[in-house]
C-alpha positions in Angstrom: 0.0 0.0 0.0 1.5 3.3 -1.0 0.5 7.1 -1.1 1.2 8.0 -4.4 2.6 11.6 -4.4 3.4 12.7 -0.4 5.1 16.2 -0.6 7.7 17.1 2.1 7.7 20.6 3.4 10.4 22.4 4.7 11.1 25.5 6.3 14.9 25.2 6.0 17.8 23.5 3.7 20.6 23.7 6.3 21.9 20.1 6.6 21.1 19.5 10.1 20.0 16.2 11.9 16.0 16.5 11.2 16.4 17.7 8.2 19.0 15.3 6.7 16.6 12.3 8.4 13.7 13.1 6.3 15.7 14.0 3.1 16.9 10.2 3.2 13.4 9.5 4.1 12.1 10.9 0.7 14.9 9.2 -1.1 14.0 5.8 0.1 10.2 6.3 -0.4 11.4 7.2 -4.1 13.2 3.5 -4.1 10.2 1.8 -2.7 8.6 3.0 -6.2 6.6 6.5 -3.9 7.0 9.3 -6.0 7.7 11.8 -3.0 8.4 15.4 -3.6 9.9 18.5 -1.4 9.3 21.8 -1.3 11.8 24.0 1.0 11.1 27.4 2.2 14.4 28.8 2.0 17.5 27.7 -0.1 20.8 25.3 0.9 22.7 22.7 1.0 19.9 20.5 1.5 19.0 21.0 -2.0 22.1 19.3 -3.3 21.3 16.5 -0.9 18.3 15.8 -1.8 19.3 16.1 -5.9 22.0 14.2 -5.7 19.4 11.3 -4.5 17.0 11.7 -7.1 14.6 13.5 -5.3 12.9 16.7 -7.2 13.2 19.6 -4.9 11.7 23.3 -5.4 13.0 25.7 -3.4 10.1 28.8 -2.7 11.4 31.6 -0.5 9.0 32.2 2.5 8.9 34.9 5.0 8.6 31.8 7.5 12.3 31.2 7.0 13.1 34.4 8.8 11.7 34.1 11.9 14.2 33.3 14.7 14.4 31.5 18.2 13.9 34.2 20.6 12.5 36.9 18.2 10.5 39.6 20.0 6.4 39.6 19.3 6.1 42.1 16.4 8.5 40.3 14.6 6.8 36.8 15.6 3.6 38.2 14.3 4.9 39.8 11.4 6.6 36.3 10.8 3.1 34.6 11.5 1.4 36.5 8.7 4.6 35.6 6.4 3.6 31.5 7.2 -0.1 32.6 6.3 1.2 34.0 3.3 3.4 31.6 2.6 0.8 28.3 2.7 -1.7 30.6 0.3 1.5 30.4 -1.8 2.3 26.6 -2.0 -1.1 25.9 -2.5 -1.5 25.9 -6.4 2.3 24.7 -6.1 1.0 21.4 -4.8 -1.8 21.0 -7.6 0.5 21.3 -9.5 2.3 18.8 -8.1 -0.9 16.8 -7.5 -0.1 15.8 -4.2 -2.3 13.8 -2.6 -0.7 14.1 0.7 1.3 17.0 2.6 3.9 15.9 4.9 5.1 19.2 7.7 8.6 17.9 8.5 9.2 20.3 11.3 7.0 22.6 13.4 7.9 25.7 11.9 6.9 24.0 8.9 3.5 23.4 10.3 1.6 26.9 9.7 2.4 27.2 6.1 1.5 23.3 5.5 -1.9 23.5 7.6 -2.7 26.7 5.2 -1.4 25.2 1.8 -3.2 21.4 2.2 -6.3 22.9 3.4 -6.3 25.6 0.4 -5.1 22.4 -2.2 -7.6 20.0 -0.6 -4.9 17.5 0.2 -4.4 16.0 3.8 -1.7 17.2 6.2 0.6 14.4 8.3 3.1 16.3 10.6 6.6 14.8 10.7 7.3 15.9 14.5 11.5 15.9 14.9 10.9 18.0 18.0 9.5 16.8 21.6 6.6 19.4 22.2 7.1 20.0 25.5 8.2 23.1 28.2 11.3 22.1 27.5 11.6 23.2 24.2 8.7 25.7 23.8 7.6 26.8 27.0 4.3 28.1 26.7 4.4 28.2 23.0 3.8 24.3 23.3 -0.3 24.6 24.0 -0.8 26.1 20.9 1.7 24.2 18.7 -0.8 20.9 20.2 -3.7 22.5 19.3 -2.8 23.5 15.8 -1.6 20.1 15.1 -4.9 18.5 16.6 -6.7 21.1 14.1 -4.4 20.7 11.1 -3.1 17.4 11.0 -4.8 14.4 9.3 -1.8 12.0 10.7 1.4 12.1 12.6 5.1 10.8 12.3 7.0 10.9 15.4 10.7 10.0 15.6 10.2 8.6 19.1 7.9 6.8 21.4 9.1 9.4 23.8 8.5 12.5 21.4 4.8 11.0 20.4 4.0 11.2 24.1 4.0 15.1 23.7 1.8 15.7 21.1 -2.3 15.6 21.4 -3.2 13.7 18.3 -7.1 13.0 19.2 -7.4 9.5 17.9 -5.7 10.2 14.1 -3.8 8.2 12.6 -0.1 7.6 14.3 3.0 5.4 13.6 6.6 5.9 15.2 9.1 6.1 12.5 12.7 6.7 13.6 15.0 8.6 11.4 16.7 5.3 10.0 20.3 4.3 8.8 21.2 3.6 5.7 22.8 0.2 5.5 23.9 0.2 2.6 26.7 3.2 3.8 27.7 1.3 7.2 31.4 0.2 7.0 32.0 -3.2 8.6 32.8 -2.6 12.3 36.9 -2.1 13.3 37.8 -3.7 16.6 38.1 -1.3 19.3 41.5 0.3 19.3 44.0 -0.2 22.9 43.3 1.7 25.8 46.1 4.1 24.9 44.9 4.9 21.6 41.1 5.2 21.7 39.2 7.9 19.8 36.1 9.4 20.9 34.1 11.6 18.7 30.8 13.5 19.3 28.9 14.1 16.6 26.6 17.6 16.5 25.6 20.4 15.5 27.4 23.1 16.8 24.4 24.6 19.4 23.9 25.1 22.8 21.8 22.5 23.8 23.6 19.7 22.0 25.7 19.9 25.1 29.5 20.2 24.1 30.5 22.8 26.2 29.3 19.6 29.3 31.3 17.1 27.1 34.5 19.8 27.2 33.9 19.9 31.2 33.8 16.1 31.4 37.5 15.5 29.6 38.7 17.9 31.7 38.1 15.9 34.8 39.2 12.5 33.3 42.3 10.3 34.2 42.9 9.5 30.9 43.5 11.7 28.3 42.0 10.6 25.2 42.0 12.7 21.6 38.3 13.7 20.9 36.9 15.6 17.8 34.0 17.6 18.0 32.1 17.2 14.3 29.3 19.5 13.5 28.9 23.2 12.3 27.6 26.0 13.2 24.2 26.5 11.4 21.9 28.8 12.5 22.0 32.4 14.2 23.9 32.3 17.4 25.7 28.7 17.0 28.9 30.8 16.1 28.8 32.6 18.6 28.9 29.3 21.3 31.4 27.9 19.2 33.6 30.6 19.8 33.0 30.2 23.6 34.0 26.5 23.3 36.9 27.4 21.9 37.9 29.9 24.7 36.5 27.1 26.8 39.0 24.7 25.4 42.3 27.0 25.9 40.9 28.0 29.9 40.8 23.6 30.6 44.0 22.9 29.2 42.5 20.7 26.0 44.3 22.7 23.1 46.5 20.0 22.1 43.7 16.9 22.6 40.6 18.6 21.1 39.7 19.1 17.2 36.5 20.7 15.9 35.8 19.5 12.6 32.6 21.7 11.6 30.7 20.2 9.1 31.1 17.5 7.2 29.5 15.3 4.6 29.7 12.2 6.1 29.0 11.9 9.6 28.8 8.1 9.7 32.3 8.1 8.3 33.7 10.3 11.4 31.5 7.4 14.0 32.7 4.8 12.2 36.3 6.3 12.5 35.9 6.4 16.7 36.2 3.9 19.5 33.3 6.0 21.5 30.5 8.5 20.6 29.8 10.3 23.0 26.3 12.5 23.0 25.1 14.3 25.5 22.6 16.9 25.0 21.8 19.2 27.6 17.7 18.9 26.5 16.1 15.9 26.3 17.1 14.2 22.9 13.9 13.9 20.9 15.7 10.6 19.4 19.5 11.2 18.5 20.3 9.7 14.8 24.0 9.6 15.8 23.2 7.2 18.5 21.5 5.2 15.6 24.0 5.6 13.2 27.0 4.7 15.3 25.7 1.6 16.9 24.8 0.3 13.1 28.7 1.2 12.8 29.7 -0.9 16.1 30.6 1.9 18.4 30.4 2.3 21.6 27.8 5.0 22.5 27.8 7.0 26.0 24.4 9.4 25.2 22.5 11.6 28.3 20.6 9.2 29.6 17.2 11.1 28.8 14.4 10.8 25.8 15.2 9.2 22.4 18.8 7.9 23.1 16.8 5.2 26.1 14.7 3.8 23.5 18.1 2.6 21.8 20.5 1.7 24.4 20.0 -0.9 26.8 22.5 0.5 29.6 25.5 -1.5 30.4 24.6 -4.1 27.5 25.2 -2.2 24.0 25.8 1.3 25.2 26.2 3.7 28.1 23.6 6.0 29.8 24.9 8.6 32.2 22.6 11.1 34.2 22.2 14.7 32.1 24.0 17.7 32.9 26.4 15.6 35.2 30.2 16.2 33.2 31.3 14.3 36.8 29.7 11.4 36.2 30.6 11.5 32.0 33.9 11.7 33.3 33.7 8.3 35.0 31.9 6.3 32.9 34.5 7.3 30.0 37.7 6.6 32.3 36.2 3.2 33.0 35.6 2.2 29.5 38.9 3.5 27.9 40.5 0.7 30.3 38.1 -2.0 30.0 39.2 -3.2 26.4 36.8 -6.5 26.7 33.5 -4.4 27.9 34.3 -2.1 24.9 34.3 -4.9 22.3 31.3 -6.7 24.0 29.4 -3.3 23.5 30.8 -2.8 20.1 29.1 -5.9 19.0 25.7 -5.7 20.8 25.6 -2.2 19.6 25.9 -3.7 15.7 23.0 -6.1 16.4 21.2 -3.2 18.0 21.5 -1.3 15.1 20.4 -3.8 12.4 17.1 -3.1 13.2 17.2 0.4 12.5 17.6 0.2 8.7 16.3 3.3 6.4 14.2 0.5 5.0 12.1 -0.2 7.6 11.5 3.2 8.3 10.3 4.0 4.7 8.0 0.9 4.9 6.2 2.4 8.5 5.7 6.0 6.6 4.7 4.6 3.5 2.0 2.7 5.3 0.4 5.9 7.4 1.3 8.3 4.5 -1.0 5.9 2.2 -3.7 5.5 4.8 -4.0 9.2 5.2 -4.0 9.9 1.7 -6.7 7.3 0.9 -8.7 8.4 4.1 -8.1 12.1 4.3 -9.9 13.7 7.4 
């Protein structure tokens, strides 16, 4: 069963973890014989991904793009009538199209794709990356759940923990991680000597992705392993940390064992590369695709022991969960398994078998399966 043309809206093309997840999302659909589309409100390197997998992409500039985390009210409401605008817009866009289902990858993404499905007549699934909670949008989250109990014919959640969030009044649901892409996971190297172990974390360069805790943490080990930091800095403000990390680096004394990469192409490459991936994000992780991606590789994960990252690792037998917000206790736990060779391999491998069933494949299946019903039942 298949929905026959599912559009993908997006409100950005910067090549970060949500967005690359449903960019390979669309790809595989495409293999699974789904036509699926995108439409991106703004232009980027996203674009080339997504070409460069045989996906059509069209890229319509929207006053949605523009509004930014911590804007003040005018220019929230100002950015509010841009999304209104913007949905009136993509409307004859996707009857062109002839979508027959409208897929809101993101939240911000939401308001312009409740507008344009409702003005094209098509159904709306929202694809929600984001855990809908006080957390991440304080007050703002009682509307977002109402809108998307309004707008939203279906929804995709990344997470058991991130569907818990949401208000979806009995329509249609199905959890669909962001999955890995088997067919690009190297065979698993044995774990290096406790001397020369790697550890990588993987992440966008932001605040709440926690690297400044993970700086903090290697500063209060015994053992003084070479870590690189991969990720870049995206959007507004992420330069600005990453130049505080890098003061942050010099005041601990870590100048000559820390790298930061910024971005790169292929992030599975740089897990695959490590002994340990370490990710620790200061807010609950809605599901963390590294941790995904670097068990399918065979490495040893230590993730915050908080939302997405607790539905993949079962603690002490194919990964590590430490307490957020605790560098103290990171500290420990990566001491302990720099010397303990044995526990490293015996993670390594359950961590492999772990991630085997979290093939791209399966993933494509569980949204071609809602996507279809939605677009066959509507609302």
């Amino acid at each position: 069963m298949s929905a026959r043309r599912p559009v993908f809206l997006g409100h950005t093309a910067a090549p970060s973890g949500a967005e690359l997840a449903f960019a390979r999302l669309a790809g595989e659909l495409r293999r699974r014989g789904v036509p699926a589309s995108v439409v991106l409100l703004a232009a980027g390197p996203l674009t080339d991904v997504l070409e460069a997998d045989g996906v059509p992409v069209t890229v319509v500039r929207g006053r949605s793009a523009k509004v930014r985390r911590g804007s003040g009210p005018l220019a929230v409401a100002r950015g509010a009538v841009g999304m209104l605008r913007d949905g009136r817009r993509l409307a004859p866009l996707l009857r062109a199209y002839d979508a027959d289902v409208l897929v809101a990858q993101s939240t911000r993404s939401l308001l312009v794709g409740a507008v344009a499905a409702r003005r094209a007549g098509v159904p709306l699934v929202w694809q929600v990356h984001d855990r809908v909670s006080a957390e991440y949008f304080g007050g703002k989250r009682f509307p977002l759940r109402v809108l998307g109990r309004i707008a939203a014919a279906g929804y995709l959640a990344n997470s058991r923990g991130t569907l818990a969030t949401i208000s979806t009044g009995g329509s249609p649901t199905a959890v669909c991680p962001p999955g890995v892409d088997m067919t690009t996971v190297p065979a698993p190297a044995p774990q290096r000597s406790p001397k020369d172990v790697r550890i990588a974390m993987i992440a966008r360069i932001t605040p709440w992705k926690g690297q400044d805790l993970v700086l903090r943490a290697l500063a209060q080990m015994e053992s003084a392993p070479r870590v690189r930091f991969v990720g870049g800095a995206h959007f507004d403000g992420d330069d600005a940390y990453l130049a505080e990390l890098e003061e942050l680096v010099g005041r601990l004394g870590l100048t000559d064992r820390v790298e930061f990469t910024g971005h790169v192409p292929d992030p599975l490459a740089e897990a695959a590369a490590a002994d340990v991936v370490v990710h620790y994000s200061r807010l609950t992780e809605p599901f963390g695709q590294v941790v995904a991606e670097a068990m399918a590789a065979g490495r040893v994960v230590v993730a915050a022991g908080a939302g997405g990252p607790t539905e993949l690792i079962d603690d002490g037998r194919n990964g590590v969960l430490v307490p957020p917000r605790r560098p103290d206790l990171l500290a420990v736990a990566l001491d302990t398994l720099i010397e303990d060779w044995e526990q490293r391999e015996q993670l390594a491998a359950a961590a492999a078998d772990r991630g085997r069933d979290l093939d791209l494949k399966t993933s494509a299946a569980i949204a071609d399966s809602l996507l279809a019903r939605v677009a066959r039942d509507g609302r």
